[in-house]
Each structure stands twice: as C-alpha cells, then as structure tokens.
C-alpha positions in Angstrom: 24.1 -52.5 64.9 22.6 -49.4 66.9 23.4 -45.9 66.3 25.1 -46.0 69.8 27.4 -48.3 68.2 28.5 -46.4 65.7 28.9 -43.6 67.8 31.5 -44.9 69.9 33.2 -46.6 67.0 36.6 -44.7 66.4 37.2 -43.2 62.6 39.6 -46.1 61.0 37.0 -48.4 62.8 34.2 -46.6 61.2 36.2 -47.1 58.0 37.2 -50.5 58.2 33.6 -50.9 58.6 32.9 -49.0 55.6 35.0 -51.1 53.3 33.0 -54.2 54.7 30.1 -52.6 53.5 31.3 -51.6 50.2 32.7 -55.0 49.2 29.6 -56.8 50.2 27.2 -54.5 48.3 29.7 -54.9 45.2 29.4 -58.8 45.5 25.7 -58.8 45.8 25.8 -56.1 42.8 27.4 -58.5 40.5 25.6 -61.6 41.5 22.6 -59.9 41.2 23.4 -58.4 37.2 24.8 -62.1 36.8 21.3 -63.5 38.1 18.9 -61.0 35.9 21.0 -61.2 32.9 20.5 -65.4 32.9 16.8 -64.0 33.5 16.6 -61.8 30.4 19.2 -64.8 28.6 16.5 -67.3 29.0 13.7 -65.0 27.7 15.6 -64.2 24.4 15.7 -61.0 25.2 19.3 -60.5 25.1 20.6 -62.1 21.7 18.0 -60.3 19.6 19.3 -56.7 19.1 17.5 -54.2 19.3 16.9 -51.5 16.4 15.2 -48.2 15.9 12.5 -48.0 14.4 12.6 -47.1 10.5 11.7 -43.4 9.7 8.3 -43.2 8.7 7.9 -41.6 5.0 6.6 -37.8 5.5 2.5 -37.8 4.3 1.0 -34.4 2.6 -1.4 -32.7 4.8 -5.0 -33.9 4.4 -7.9 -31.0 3.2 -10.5 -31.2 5.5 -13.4 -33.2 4.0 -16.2 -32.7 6.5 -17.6 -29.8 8.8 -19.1 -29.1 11.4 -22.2 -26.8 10.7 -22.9 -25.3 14.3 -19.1 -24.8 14.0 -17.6 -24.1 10.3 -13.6 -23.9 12.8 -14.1 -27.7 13.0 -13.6 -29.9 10.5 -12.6 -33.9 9.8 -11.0 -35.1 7.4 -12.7 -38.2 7.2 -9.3 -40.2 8.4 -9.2 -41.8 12.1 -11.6 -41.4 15.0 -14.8 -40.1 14.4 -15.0 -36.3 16.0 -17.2 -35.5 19.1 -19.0 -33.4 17.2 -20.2 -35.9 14.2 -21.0 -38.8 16.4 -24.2 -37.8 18.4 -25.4 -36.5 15.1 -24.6 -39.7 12.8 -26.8 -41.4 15.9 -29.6 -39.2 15.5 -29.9 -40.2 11.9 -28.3 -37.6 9.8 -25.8 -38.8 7.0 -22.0 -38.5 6.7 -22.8 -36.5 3.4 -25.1 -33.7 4.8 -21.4 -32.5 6.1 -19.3 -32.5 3.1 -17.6 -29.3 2.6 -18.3 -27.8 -0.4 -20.8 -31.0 -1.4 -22.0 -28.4 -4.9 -18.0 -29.3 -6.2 -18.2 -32.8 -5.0 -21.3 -33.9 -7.2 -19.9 -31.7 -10.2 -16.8 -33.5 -10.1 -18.6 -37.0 -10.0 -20.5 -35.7 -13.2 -18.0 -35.2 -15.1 
C-alpha cells in the first residue's frame, strides 16, 4: 500500500484498517511467544526456576602484605592478580620477599 493510498482513504476506512492491523500483529504476537516458549521448553530452560544467588558471607579487610618501594601508596596484599608494579620486577629476578612490608616483624614472629 502507498502513502497515496492512505491519503485518500477516509477516517473510519483508515480505522477499519487499523483494526486489521492490530489483530494481525496480536495473532502473530502470540504465535510467536507460543513458538519461543516451545524453544526455551525444549532447552530446559523453563521448568528449572531460577534463584538468586546466595549472599556471600562479608570477609574482614586484608592488611596489605607487600609494597611497592619506588611507591610506598601501593601495596598488595598478596590475594589475586599480581600488580603492574611487582610483575616486571619478579621477571627481572628479584624475590616476592624483598617486598614484604615490615619484613624485620615478619622474621621475629617466625622466631618465636
């Protein structure tokens, strides 16, 4: 149909022509949902309900356990990905415990 069309279509036909429209996008609407939720019905998705995810038990902050010595403000804490900082140098040779913070304490404590 070409805008002309429409154009010189009166306002009940323009309406008439409306409600055609409506109830055929309605039908394919539903046999569309009808048609995807067979989809999802044969992947199992549907019958297995879905639940949130359980509350994850709060952790105490972790003390920083290694530092940076071009830059005491950063620190690791020796938990997850390796800093930018302490990978080129743990390439070039040096060891992880060169960087302890504090290493005096550390061997003290292992002492005793």
């Amino acid at each position: 149909m070409k805008m002309n069309d429409l154009k010189s279509m009166s306002v009940d036909e323009l309406w008439n022509l409306h409600e055609k429209v409506s109830a055929a996008l309605t039908q394919r609407i539903t046999a569309e949902k009808v048609r995807l939720d067979e989809r999802l019905r044969t992947l199992g998705a549907v019958d297995k309900p879905i639940r949130p995810a359980p509350e994850r038990r709060p952790y105490p902050p972790v003390r920083p356990k290694y530092r940076n010595p071009k830059n005491p403000a950063q620190t690791w804490s020796g938990r997850g990905k390796l800093p930018s900082w302490l990978d080129p140098q743990l390439r070039a040779g040096r060891k992880l415990d060169e960087f302890l913070i504090d290493r005096s304490a550390r061997k003290h404590r292992h002492k005793a």
